[in-house]
C-alpha positions as CSV (number, residue, x, y, z in Angstrom):
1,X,163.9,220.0,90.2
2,X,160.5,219.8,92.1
3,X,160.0,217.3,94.2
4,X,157.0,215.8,92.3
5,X,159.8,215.6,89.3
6,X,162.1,213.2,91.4
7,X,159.5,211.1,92.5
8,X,158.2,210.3,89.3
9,X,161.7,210.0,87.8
10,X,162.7,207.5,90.6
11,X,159.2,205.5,90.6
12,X,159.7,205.6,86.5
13,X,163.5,204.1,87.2
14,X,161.9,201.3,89.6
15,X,159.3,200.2,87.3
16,X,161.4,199.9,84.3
17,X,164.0,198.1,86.6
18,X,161.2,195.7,88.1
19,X,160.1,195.1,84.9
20,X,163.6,193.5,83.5
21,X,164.1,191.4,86.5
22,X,160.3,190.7,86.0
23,X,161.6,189.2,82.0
24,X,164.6,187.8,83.7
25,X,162.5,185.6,85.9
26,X,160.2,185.0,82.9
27,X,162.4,183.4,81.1
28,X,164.3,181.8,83.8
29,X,161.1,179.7,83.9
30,X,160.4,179.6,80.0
31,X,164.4,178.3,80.2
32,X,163.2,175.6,83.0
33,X,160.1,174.2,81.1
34,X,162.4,173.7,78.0
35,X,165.1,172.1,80.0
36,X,163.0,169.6,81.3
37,X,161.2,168.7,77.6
38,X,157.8,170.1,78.9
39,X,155.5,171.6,76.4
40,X,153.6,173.3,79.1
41,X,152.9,177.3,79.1
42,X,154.1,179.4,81.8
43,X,150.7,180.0,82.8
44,X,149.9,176.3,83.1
45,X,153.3,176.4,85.3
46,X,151.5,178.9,87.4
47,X,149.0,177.0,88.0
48,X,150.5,173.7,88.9
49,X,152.5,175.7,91.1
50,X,149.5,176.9,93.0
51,X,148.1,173.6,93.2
52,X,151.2,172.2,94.9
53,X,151.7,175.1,97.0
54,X,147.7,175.0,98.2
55,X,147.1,171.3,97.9
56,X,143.7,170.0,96.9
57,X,141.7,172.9,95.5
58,X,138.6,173.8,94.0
59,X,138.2,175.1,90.3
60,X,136.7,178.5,92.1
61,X,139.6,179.1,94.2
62,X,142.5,178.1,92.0
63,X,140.8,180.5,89.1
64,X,140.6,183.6,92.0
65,X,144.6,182.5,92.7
66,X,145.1,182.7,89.2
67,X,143.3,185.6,88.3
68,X,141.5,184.4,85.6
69,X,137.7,183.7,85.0
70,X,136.7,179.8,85.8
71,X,136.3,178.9,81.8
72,X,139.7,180.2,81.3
73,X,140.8,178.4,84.7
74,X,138.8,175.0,83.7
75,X,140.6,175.1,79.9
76,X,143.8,175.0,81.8
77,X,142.6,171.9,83.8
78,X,141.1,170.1,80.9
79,X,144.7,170.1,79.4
80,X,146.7,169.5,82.6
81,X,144.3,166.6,83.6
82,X,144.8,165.3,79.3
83,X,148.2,165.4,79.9
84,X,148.3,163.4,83.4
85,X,149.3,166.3,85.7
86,X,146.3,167.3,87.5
87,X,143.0,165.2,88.6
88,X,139.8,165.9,89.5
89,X,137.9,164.0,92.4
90,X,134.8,164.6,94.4
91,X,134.9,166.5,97.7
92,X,133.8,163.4,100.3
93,X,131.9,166.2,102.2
94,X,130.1,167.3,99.5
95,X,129.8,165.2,96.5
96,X,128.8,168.2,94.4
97,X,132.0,169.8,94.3
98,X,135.0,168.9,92.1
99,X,138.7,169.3,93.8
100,X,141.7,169.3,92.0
101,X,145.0,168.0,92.9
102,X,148.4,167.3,91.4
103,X,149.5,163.8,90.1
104,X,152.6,162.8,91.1
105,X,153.5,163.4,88.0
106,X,152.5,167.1,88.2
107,X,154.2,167.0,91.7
108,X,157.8,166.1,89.7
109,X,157.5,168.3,87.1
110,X,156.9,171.2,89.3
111,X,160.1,170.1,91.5
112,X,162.4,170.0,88.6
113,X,161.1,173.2,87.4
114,X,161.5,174.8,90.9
115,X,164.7,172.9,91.3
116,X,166.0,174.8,88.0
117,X,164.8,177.8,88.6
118,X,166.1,178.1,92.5
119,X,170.2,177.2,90.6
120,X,170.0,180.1,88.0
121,X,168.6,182.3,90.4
122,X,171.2,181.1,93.4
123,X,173.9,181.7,90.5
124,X,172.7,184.9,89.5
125,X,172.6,186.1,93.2
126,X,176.2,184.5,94.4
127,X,177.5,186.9,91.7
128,X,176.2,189.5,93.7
129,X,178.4,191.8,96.5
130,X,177.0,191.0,99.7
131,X,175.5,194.2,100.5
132,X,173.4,194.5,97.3
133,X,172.2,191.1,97.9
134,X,170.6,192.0,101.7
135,X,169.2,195.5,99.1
136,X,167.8,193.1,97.0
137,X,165.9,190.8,99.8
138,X,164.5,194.4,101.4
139,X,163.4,195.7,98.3
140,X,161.7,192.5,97.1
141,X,160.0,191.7,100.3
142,X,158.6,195.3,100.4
143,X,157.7,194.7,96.7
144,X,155.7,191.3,97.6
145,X,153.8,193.3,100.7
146,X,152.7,196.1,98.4
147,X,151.1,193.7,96.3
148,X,149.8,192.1,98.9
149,X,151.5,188.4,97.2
150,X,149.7,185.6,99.8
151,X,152.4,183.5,101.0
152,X,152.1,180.1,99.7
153,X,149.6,177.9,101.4
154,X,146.0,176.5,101.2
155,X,143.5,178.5,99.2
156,X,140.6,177.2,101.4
157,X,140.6,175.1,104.7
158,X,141.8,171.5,103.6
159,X,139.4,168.9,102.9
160,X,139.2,165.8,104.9
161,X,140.7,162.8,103.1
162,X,141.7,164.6,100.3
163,X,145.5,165.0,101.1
């Protein structure tokens, strides 16, 4: 077989490997939001996530973390902020911009979810033999770099009196 050939057939086997775990953690969070009686989408999840990861953020930044336009990314806040998980406030040094932050609401819900989440997955990996497991932390943290995943922290520099 040419060498081309193995390549593809190896990155085809990664790809449709990264893609089940990929489901796997999906629904590991789908399974999370419904154990904890929240009507939330995953990618309202996401973004509370971000928001508790980053801290106070504005609409701008947590739509470029997101990946989504700012009318998508504002939708999303309208019904977080509705539902008491996320408010808006003005930035002290500069009254024309809005900066959102969790409730402490928001902040619990995305604890229990992460909570869940971290068991099934800590279950899922002490079923593993040990030297698949330090496989599985290579091959994820070279997964993360090539995409270049930000580790979490602010999106911008923190505003004063905002935290």
């Amino acid at each position: 077989m040419a060498e081309g050939t193995v390549l593809a057939q190896e990155t085809d086997e990664v790809t449709e490997t990264v893609m089940a775990a990929s489901r796997l953690l999906v629904g590991l969070s789908a399974r999370a939001l419904a154990e904890v009686g929240s009507s939330l989408t995953l990618p309202q999840l996401r973004a509370l996530v971000v928001l508790d990861g980053s801290g106070p953020a504005k609409l701008a930044a947590l739509a470029a973390a997101l990946g989504v336009n700012a009318s998508t990314a504002l939708r999303m806040v309208d019904r977080l902020e509705s539902g008491g998980l996320v408010d808006r406030r003005i930035n002290p040094d500069n009254r024309r911009e809005v900066v959102l932050r969790l409730t402490a609401s928001g902040t619990e819900l995305v604890r229990t979810v992460l909570e869940y989440r971290h068991r099934e997955i800590a279950a899922l990996v002490s079923r593993l033999p040990v030297d698949v497991r330090s496989g599985l932390v290579l091959g994820l943290r070279a997964l993360t770099e090539a995409a270049q995943e930000p580790a979490a922290g602010p999106l911008e520099p923190p505003y004063p009196g905002m935290c």
